[in-house]
C-alpha positions as a Python dict, from the first residue, in 0.01 Angstrom:
ca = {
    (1, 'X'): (0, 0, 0),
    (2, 'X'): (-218, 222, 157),
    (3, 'X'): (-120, 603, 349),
    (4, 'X'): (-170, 521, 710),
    (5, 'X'): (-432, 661, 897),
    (6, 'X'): (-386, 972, 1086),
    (7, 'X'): (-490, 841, 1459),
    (8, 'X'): (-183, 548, 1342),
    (9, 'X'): (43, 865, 1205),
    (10, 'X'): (-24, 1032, 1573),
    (11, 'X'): (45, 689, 1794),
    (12, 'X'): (339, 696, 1588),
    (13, 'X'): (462, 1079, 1676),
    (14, 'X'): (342, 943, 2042),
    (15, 'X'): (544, 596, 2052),
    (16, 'X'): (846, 833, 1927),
    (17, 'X'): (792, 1123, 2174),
    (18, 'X'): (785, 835, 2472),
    (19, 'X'): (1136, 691, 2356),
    (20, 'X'): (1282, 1060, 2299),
    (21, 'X'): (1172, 1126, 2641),
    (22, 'X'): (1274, 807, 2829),
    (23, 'X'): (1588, 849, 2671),
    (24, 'X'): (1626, 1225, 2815),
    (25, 'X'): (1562, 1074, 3196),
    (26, 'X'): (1786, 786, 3140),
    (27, 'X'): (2097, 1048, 3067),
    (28, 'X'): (1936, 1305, 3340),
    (29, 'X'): (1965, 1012, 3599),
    (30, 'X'): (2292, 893, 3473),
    (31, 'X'): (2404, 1230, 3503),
    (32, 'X'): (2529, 1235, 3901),
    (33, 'X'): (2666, 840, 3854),
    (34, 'X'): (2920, 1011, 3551),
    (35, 'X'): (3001, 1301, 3742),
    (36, 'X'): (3056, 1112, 4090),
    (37, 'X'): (3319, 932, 3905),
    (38, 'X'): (3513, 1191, 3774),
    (39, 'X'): (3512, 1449, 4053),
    (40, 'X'): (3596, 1116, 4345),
    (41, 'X'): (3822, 900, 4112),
    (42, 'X'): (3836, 553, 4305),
    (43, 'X'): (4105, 320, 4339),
    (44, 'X'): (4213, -61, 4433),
    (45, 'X'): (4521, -131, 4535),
    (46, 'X'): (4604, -514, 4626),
    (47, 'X'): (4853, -421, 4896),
    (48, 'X'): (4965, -144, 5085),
    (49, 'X'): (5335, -150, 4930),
    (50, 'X'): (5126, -119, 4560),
    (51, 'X'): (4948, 169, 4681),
    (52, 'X'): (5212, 391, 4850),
    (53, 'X'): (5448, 334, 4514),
    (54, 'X'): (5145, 490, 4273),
    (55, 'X'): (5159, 851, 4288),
    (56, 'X'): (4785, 890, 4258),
    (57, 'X'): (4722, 734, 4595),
    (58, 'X'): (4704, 860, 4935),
    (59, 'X'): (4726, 618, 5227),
    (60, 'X'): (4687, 778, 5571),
    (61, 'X'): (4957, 669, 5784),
    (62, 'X'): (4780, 449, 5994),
    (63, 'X'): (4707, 193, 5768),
    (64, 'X'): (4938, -97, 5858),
    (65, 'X'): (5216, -229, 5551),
    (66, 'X'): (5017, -562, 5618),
    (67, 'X'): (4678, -408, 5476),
    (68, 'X'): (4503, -528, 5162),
    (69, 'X'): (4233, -475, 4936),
    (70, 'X'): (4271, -160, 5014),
    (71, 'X'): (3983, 59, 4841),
    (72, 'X'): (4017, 440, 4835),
    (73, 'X'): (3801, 727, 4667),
    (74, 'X'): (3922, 1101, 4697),
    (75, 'X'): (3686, 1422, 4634),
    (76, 'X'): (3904, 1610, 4454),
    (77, 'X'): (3737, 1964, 4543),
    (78, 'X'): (3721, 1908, 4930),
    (79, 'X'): (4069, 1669, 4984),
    (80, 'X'): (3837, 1413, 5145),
    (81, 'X'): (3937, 1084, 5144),
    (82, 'X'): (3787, 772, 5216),
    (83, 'X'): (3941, 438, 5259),
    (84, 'X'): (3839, 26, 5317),
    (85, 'X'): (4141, -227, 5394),
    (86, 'X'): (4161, -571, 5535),
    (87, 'X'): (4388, -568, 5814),
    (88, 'X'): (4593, -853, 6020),
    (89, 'X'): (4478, -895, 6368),
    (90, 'X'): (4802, -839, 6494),
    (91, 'X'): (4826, -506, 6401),
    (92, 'X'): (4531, -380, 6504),
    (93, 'X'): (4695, -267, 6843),
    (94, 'X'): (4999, -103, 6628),
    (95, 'X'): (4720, 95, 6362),
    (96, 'X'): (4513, 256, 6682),
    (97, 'X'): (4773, 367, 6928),
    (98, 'X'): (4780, 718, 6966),
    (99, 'X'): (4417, 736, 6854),
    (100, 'X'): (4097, 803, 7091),
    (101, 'X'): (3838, 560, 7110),
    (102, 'X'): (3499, 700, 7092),
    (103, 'X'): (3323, 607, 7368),
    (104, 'X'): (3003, 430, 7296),
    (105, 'X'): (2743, 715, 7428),
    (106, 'X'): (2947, 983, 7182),
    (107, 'X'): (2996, 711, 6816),
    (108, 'X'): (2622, 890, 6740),
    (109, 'X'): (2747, 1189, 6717),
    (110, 'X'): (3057, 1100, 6494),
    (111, 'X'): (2971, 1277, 6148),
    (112, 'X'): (2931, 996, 5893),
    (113, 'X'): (3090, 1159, 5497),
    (114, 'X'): (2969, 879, 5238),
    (115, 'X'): (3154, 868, 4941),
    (116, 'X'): (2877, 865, 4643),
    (117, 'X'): (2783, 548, 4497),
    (118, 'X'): (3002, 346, 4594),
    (119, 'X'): (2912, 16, 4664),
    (120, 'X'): (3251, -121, 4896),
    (121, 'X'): (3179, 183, 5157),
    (122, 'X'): (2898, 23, 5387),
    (123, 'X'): (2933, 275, 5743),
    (124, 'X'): (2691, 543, 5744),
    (125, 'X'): (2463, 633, 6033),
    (126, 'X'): (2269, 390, 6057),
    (127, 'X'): (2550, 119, 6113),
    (128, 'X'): (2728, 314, 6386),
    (129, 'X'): (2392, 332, 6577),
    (130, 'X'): (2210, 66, 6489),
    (131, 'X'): (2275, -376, 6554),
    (132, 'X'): (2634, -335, 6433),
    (133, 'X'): (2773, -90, 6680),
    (134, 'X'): (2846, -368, 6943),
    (135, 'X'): (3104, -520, 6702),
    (136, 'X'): (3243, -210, 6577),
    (137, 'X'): (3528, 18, 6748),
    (138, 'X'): (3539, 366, 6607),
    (139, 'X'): (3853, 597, 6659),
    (140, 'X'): (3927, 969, 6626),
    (141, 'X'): (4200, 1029, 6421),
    (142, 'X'): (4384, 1358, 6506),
    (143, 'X'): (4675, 1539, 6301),
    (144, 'X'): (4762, 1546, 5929),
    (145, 'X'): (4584, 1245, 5838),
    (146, 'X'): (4239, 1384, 6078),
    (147, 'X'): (3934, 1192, 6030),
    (148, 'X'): (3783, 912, 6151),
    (149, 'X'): (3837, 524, 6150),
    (150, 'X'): (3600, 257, 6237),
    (151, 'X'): (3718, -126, 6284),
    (152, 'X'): (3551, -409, 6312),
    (153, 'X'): (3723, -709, 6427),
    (154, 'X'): (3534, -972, 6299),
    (155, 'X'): (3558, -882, 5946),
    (156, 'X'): (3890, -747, 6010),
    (157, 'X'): (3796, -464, 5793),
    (158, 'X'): (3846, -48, 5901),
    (159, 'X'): (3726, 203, 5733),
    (160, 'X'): (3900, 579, 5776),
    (161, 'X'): (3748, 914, 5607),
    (162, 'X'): (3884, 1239, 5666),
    (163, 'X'): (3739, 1563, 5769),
}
């Protein structure tokens, strides 16, 4: 068997270079997904009696003992929370008393926190303002558990982040 030829010895060096260096972006743009993870741990809780019994969760108080799939994701270096349950119709009345609805000329305004990359939180911006806003009902939640909540009916799904 022949040596190989130089220009086949350099494609080679080349080919390997390519993969080394594919490989380096691949980690680089894995890099924020791995972090993400560890510094907002996430959580799924079936019910709302599961999640207040696990010490790792935190429930704002308005979510209704009839709530479930109840998603949460915490930053752990702000406190911020954010939060997606299914709720009963009957309680929305019960979960919102006490808070202000924002009216409809003021829900643009309403500072949207995403959690990052996370695929169950779908409110940002562009829902509040854009064909969706008709159907949802956004709240300001005042006191301990401050933040915001935004319903919408038809899903019967809310979705609270604090401030």
């Amino acid at each position: 068997m022949s040596a190989p030829s130089p220009q086949a010895l350099q494609k080679r060096r080349n080919v390997i270079l390519f993969v080394a260096l594919a490989a380096v972006a691949f980690l680089v743009a894995l890099y924020p997904t791995v972090c993400s993870y560890v510094e907002q741990p996430e959580a799924l809780y079936p019910t709302a009696a599961e999640a207040r019994i696990r010490p790792d969760g935190f429930l704002p108080t308005l979510i209704p003992p009839s709530a479930t799939e109840i998603h949460e994701r915490r930053d752990e270096g702000s406190g911020r929370v954010w939060s997606r349950f299914r709720f009963d119709p009957a309680d929305l009345d019960r979960m919102t008393a006490g808070l202000r609805r924002v009216p409809v000329e003021e829900v643009p305004r309403v500072p949207v926190e995403t959690p990052s990359f996370t695929a169950w939180w779908t409110i940002n911006p562009g829902t509040l303002t854009g064909s969706q806003r008709r159907y949802l009902r956004v709240y300001e939640v005042t006191g301990d558990d401050a933040g915001w909540l935004v319903v919408d009916p038809r899903s019967k799904l809310a979705y609270y982040w604090s401030r």
